[in-house]
TORLUMKOL-458330 format. One record per residue: x, y, z of N, C-alpha, C in turn. Coordinates in pm, whole numbers, plus 32768, in hexadecimal, padded with zeros to 4 digits. Example, Ala and Ser with C-alpha at 12.3 -4.5 7.8 and 13.67 -1.06 7.14 Angstrom:
2
85277DC7830C84CE7E3E830C85287EB6830C;85057F1F82C485577F9682CA850A80038313;
***
This chain:
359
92B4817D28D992F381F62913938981EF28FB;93D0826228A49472824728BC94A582312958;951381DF2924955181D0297D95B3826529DA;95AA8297299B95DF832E29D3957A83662A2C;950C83372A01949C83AF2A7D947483892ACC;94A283BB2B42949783752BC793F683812BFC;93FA83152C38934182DA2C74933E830A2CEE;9299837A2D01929983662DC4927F830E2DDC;92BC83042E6F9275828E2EDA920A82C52F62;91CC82972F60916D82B52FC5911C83662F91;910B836F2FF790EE840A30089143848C2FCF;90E284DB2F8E913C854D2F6F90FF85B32FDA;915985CD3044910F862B3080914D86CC30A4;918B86E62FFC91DA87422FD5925B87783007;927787D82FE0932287E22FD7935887F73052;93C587D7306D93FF87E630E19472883930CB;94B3883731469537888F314B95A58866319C;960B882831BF965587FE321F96CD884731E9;972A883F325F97A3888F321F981C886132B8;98BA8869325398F1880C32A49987888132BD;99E38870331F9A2B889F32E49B168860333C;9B4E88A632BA9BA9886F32B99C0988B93302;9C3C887E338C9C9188BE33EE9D34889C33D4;9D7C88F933BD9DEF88F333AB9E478939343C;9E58890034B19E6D893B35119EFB89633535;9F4689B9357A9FD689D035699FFE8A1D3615;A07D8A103622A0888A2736A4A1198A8736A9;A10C8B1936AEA1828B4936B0A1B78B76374E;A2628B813720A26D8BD337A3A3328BE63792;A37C8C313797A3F98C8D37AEA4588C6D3827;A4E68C6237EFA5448C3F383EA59A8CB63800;A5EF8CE9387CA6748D3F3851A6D98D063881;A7418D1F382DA7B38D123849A8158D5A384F;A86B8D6538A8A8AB8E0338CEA94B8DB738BE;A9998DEB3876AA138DD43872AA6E8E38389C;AAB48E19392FAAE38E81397DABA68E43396B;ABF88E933941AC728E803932AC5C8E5B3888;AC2B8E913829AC518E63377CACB08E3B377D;AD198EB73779ADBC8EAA3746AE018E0E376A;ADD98DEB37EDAE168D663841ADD38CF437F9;AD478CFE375DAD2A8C9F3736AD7D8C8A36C7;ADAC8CEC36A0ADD48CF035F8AE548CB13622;AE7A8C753576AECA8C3C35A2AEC98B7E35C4;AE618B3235ECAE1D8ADF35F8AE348A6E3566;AE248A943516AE4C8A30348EADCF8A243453;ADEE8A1F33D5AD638A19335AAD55898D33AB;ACB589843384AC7088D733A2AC3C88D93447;AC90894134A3AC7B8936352DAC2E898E3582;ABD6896335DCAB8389BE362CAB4989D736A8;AAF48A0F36CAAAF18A173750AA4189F23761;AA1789A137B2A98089C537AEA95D89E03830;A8DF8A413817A8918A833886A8748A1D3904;A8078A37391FA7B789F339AFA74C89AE3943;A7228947397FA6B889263955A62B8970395C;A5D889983914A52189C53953A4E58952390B;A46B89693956A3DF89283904A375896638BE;A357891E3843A2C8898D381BA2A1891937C1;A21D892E3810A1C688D637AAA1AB882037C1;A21288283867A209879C3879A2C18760383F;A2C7879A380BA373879C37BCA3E587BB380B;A45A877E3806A4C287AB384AA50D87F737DE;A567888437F4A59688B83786A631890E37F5;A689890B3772A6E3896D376AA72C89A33712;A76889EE36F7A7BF8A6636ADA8258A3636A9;A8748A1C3612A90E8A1335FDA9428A8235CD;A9D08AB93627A9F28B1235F3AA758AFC35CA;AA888B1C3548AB148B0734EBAB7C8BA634E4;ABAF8BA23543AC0D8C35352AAC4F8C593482;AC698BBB3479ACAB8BC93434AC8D8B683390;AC178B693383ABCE8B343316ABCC8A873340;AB568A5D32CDAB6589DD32D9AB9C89973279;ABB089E131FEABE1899031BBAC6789F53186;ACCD89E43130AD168A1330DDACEF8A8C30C7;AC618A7D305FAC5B8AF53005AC1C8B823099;AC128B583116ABD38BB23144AC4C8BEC31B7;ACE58BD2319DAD1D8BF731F7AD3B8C97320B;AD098CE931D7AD0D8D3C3205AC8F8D83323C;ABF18D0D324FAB8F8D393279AB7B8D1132F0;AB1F8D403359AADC8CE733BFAA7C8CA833B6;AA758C4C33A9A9EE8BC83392A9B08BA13410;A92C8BBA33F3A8AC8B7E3468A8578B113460;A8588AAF34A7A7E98A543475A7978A2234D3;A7248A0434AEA6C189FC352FA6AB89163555;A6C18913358EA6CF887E358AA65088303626;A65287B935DFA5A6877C3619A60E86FD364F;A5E286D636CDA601865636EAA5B7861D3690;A5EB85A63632A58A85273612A5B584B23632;A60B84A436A7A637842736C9A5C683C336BF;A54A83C236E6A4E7836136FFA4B98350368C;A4DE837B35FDA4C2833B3588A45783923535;A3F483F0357FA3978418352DA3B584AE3511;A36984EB34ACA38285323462A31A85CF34A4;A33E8636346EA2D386D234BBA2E287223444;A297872B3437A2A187DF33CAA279886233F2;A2BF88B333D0A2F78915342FA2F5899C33B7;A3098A0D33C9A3028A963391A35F8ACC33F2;A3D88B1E33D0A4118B423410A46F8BD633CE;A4708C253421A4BB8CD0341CA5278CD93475;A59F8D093439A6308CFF3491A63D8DB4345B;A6318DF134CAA6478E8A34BAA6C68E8E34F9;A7378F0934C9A7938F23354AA7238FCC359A;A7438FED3613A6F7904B363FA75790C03650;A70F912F3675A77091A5365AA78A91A23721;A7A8924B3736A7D2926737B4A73A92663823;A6D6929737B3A638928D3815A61991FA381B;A653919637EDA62C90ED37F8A5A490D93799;A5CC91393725A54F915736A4A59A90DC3655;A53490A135E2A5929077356AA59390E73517;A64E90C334DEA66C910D3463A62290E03417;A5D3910833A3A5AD90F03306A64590AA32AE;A69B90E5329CA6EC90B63234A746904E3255;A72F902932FEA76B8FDE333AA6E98F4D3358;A6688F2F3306A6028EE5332BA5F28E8D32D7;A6168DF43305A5E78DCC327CA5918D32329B;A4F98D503260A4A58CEE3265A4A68C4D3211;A4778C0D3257A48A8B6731FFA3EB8B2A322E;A3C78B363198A32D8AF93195A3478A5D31CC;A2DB89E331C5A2CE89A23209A34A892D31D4;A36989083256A3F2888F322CA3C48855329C;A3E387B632A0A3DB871932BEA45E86F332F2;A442870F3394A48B86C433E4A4A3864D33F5;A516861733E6A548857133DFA5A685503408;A5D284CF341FA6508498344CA6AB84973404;A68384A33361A6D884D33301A6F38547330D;A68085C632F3A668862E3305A65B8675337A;A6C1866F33E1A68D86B73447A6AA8750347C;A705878033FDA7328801341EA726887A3391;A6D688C3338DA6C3894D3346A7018997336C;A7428A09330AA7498A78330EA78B8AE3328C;A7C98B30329AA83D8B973246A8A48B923270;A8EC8B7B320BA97B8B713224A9C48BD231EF;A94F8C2F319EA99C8CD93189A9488D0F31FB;A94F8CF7327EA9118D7832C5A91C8DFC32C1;A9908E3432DAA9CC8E9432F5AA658E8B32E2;AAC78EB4329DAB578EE73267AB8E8F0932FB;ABFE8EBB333BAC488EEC33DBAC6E8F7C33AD;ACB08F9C3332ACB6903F333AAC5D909D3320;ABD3905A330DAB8590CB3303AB5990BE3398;AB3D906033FFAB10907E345FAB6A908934BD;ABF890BE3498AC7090E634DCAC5B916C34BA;AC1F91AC3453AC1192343440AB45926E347B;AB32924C34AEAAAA926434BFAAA492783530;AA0392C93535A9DC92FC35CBA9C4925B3615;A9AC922835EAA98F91903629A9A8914B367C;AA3D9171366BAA88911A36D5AAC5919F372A;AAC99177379BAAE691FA381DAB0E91D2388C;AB8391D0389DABCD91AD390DABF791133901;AC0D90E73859AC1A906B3842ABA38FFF3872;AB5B90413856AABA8FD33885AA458FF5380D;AA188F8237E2A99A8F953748A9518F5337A6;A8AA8F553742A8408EDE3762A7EA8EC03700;A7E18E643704A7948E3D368FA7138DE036E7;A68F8DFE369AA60F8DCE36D8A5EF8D4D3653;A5D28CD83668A5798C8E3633A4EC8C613635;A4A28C9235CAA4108C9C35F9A3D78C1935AF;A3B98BA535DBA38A8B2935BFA2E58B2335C9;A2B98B003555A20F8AC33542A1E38A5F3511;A1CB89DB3591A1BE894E3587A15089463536;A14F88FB34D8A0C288AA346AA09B884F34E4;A006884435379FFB87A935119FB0877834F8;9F56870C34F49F3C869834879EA586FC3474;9E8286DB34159E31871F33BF9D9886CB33B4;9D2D871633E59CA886A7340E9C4986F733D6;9BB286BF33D29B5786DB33939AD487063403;9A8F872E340C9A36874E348F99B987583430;9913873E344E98B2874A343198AF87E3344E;984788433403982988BD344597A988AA34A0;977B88B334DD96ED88B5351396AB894434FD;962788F934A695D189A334AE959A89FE34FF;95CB8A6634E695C08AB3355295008AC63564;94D98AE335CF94518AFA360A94348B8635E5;93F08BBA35AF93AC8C6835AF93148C2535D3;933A8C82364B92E08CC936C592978D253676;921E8D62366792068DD0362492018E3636A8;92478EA9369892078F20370891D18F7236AD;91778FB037109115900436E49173908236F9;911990DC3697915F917136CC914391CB3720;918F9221373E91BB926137A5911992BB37C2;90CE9297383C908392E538659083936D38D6;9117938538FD913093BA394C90E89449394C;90CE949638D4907294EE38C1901594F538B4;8FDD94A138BF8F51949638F48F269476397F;8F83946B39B08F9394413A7E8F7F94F83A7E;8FDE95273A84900895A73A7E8F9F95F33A5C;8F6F95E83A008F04962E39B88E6A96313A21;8E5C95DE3A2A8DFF95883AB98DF495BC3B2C;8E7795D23B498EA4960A3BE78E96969E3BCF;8EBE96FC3B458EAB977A3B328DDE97A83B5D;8DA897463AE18D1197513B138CD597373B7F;8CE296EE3BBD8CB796D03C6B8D0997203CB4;8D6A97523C838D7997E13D1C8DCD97813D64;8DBA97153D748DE596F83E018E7596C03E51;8E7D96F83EA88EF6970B3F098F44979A3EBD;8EE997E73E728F29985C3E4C8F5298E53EE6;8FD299103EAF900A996F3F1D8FDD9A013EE8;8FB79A2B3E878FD39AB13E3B8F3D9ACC3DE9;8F209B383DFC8EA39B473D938EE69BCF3D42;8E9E9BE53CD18EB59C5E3C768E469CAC3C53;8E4A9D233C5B8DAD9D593C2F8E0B9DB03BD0;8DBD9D7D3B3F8DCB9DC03AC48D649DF13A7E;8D499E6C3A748CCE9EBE3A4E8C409E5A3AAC;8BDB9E373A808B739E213AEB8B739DB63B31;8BF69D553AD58BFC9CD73B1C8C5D9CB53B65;8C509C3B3BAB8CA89C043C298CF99B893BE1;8D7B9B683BD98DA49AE13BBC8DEB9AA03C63;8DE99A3B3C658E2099EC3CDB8E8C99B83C7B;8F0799643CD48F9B997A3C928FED99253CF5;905799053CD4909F98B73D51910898FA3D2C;916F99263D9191ED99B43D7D925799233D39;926598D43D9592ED98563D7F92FA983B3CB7;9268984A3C97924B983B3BD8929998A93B9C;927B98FA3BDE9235997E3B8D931B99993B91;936599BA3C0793C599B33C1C9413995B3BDD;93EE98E13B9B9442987D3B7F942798963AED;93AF98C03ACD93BE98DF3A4993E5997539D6;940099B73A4A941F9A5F3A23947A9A743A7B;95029AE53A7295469B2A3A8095089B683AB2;948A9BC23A74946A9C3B3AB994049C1B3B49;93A79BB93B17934F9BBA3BA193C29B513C01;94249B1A3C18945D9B123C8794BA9B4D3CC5;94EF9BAF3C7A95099C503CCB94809C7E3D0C;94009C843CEC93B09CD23D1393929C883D76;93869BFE3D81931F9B833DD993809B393E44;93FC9B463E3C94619AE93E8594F99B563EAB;94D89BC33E7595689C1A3E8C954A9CA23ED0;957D9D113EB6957F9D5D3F3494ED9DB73F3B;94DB9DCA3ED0945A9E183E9893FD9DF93F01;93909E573F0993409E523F4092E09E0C3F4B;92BE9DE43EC692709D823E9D92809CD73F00;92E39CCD3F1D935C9C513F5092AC9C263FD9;929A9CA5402092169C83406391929C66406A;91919CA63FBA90E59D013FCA90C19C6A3F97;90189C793FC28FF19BD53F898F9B9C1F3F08;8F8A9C8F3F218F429CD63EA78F659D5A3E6D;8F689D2C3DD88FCC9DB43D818F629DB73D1C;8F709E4B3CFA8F169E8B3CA28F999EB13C16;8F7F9E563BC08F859E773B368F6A9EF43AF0;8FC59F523AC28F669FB23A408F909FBB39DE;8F6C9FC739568F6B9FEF38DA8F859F873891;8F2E9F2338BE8EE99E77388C8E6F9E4B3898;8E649E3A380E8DC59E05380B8DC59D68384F;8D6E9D4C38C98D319CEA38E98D5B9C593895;8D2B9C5B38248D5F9C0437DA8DD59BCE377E;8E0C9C5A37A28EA29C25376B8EE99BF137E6;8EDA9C6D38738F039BF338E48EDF9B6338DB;8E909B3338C58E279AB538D38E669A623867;8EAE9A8837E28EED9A2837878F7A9A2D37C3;8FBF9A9D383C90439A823843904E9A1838D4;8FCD9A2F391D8FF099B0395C8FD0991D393F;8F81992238CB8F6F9884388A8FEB9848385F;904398B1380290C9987C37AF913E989D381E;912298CD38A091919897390D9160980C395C;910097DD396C90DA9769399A90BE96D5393B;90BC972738B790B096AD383E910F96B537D0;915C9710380091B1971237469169974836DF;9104977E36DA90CC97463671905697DC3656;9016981E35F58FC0985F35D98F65983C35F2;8EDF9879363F8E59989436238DF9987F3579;8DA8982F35598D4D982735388D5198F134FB;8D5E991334968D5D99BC344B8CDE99C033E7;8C809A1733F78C429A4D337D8C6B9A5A330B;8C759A14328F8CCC9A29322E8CA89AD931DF;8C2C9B36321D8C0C9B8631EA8C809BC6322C;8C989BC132958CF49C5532F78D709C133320;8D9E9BA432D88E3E9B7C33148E7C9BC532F2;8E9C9C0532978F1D9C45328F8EFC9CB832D6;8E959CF9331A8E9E9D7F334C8EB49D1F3400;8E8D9CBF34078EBB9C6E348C8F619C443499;8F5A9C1C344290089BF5343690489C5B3450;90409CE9340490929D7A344A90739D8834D3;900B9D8135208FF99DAF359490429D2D35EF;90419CA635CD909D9C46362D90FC9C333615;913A9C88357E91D99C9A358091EA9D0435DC;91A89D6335EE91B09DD4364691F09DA836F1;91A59D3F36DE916D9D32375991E69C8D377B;92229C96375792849C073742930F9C3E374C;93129CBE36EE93A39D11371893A39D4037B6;932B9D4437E393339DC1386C93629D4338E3;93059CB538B3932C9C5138F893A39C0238F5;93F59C2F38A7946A9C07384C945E9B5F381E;93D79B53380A93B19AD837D393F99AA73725;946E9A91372C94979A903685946F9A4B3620;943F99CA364B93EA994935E89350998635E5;935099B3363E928C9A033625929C9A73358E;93259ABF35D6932F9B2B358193709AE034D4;93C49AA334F993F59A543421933E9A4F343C;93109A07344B928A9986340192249A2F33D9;91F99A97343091C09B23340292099B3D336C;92759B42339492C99B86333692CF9B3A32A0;92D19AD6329192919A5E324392269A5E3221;91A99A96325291159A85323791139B2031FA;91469B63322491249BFA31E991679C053154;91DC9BB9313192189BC630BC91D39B74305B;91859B453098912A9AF6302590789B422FDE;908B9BCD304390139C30306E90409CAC302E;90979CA2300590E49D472FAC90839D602F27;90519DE32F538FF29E152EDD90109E982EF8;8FB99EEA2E9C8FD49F622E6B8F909FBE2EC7;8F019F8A2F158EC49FD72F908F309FB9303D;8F899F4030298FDC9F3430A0904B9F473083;90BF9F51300A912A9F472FFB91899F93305B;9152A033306B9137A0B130B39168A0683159;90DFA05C318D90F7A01A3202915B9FCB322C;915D9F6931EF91A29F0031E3925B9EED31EB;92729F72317492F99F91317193109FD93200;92D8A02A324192E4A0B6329E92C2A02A3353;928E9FB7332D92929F76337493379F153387;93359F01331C93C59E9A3309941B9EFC333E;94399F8A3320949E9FC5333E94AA9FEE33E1;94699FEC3406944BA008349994609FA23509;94379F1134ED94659EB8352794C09E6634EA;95169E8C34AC95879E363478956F9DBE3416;950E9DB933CF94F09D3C337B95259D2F32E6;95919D1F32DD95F49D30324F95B09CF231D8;95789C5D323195379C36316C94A39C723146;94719C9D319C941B9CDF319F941D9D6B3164;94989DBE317A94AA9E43314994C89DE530AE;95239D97307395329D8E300694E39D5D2FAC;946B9D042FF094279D042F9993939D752F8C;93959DDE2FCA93769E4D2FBC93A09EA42F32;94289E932F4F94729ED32EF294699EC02E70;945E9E202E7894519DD52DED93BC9E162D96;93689DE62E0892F59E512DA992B79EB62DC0;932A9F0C2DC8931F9F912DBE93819FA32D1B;93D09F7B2D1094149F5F2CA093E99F972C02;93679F612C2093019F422B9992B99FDC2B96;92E0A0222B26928FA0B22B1A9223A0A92B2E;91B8A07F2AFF9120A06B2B459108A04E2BB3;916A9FED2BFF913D9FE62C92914FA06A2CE4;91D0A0AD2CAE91FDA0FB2D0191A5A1912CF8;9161A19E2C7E913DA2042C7B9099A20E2CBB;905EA17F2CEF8FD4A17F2D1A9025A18C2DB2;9095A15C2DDB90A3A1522E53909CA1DD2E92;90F1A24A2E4990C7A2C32E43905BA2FD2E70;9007A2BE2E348F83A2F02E298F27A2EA2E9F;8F7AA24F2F008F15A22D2F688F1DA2882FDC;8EE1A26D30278EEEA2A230BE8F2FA2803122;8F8DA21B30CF9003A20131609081A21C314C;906EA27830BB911DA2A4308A9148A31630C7;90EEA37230F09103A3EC313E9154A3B631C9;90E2A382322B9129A332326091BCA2F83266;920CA2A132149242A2A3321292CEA2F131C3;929AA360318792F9A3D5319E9302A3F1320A;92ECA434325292DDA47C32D69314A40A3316;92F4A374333A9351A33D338F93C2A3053397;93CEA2D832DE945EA2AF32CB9499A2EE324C;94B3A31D32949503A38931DA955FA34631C1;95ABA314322F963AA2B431AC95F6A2353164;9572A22931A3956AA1C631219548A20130C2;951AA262308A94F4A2B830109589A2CD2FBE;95D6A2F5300F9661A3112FEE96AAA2912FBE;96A5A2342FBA96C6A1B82FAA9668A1582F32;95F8A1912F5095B9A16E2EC495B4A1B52E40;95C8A2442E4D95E2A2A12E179671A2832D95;96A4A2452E01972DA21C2DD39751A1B02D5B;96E4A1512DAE96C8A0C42D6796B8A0F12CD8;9649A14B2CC3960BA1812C5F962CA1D22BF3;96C9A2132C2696E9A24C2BCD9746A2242B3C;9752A2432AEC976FA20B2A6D9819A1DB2A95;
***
């Protein structure tokens, strides 16, 4: 066997997966410094300065040098900032640090901000910063300073030590899905603890008002608001077939459609879009409105359009429109028995297709 191809040992009892990961942790946090009397700093001597208060961040002791008057030679006509780390005790911090001056809202200026990626605090090294901060005559001419008082914020973000952690795999639980419509659905068929019955043409439905209200606009005006209905335990329905009531309380208690004859859906789907606008049911009414555009023929197109226009169903009128479009469709549509019809009930849609049509 080469020596390159590695040998199992023991058991192969296939692939695994472990996974690890690498923590780089950091600890920020902001000191201001408010310099009240400027004018009384300047003046001070290149090389010389003033420093803040001490803060802490990160476990760190820190403060702010401020140079009125530069730190070195080449910066005497700038103000120099530097952010400085005790390291008396010998060890070293790395640090990320932002020296903004701030305006009159205690915002940082932008052209006044200037960031320093990561630098190594030391006993050699114990003080960062810019020593072109800001020009004394430009911030002798600026909104900045006001009433002889600036501030400048230092925003410090401690590194520290950098470790490795196992991941542990996570557990999936499987859940099952959501049966809640079928509880619902359950409680619709057993009637029971129902408040409300409906008699729609020969039949009776039982109903609970708290559903029926929570799921329609319209029946909790009728079942919970001033209407009359607000009492009756029994209301008579008209100009609904039995069974289209009977699919609109399945898809308010289940989400969901009835079990359809695939011979008579689309002449079902118009009557529970019908019947979905009156309830202002809108997801009943898209999913009709959806099933009928897939039902556009030359014996319903007629219907269909004179339906869309009446209850507001836009993709529905357009895709009406669409095939009506086609000279052969349009001229059998003509022909049927539901184009009269819809002359007589919607003439601007004639007027509008009319339009479509013309050269």
């Amino acid at each position: 066997m080469p020596a390159s191809s590695p040998s199992p040992v023991g058991n192969d009892d296939g692939p695994s997966l472990t996974a690890s990961a690498i923590v780089a942790p950091a600890v920020s946090g902001s000191h201001v410094v408010k310099v009240d009397g400027y004018s009384r700093t300047k003046g001070l001597g290149n090389g010389k300065r003033i420093n803040s208060e001490t803060f802490t961040i990160g476990g760190h002791r820190w403060c702010v040098h401020y140079y009125p008057d530069g730190v070195v030679s080449d910066d005497a006509d700038w103000i120099s900032i530097f952010l400085f780390s005790d390291r008396s005790d010998g060890t070293e911090v790395k640090a990320e640090f932002k020296i903004s001056l701030l305006d009159q809202d205690r915002q940082p200026v932008p052209q006044y901000s200037f960031s320093a990626l990561i630098r190594t605090f030391s006993s050699k090294e114990a003080a960062w910063g810019f020593g072109h901060f800001i020009k004394r005559k430009d911030l002798d001419e600026s909104p900045y300073l006001k009433d002889d008082v600036f501030s400048i914020r230092c925003d410090v973000t401690v590194l520290k030590e950098i470790f490795t952690e196992p991941i542990l795999p996570s557990m999936v639980v499987p859940v099952p899905p959501s049966d809640m419509h079928q509880h619902f659905g359950q409680l619709l068929l057993a009637g029971e603890v129902a408040d409300v019955t409906f008699e729609v043409g020969a039949e009776t439905f039982a109903a609970h008002r708290c559903i029926l209200a929570a799921r329609s606009s319209v029946f909790k005006a009728e079942l919970l608001g001033t209407m009359k209905e607000k009492t009756a335990t029994h209301i008579r329905i008209d100009d609904m077939e039995p069974k289209v009531f009977k699919a609109l309380l399945h898809f308010i208690y289940t989400d969901s459609l009835p079990v359809m004859n695939e011979g008579d859906e689309a002449a079902f789907a118009q009557h529970l879009l019908v019947a979905a606008d009156r309830y202002d049911m809108e997801r009943l009414k898209v999913i009709c409105e959806g099933k009928l555009c897939d039902h556009i023929c030359k014996s319903t197109a007629a219907t269909t359009l004179a339906l869309a226009e009446q209850h507001g169903c836009g993709a529905l009128k357009k895709a009406c429109f669409k095939f009506l479009m086609s000279p052969g469709n349009l001229k059998a549509v003509m022909a049927s028995d539901g184009y009269e019809h819809l002359r007589s009930s919607c003439p601007g849609v004639m007027d509008e297709l009319v339009a479509m049509l013309a050269p």
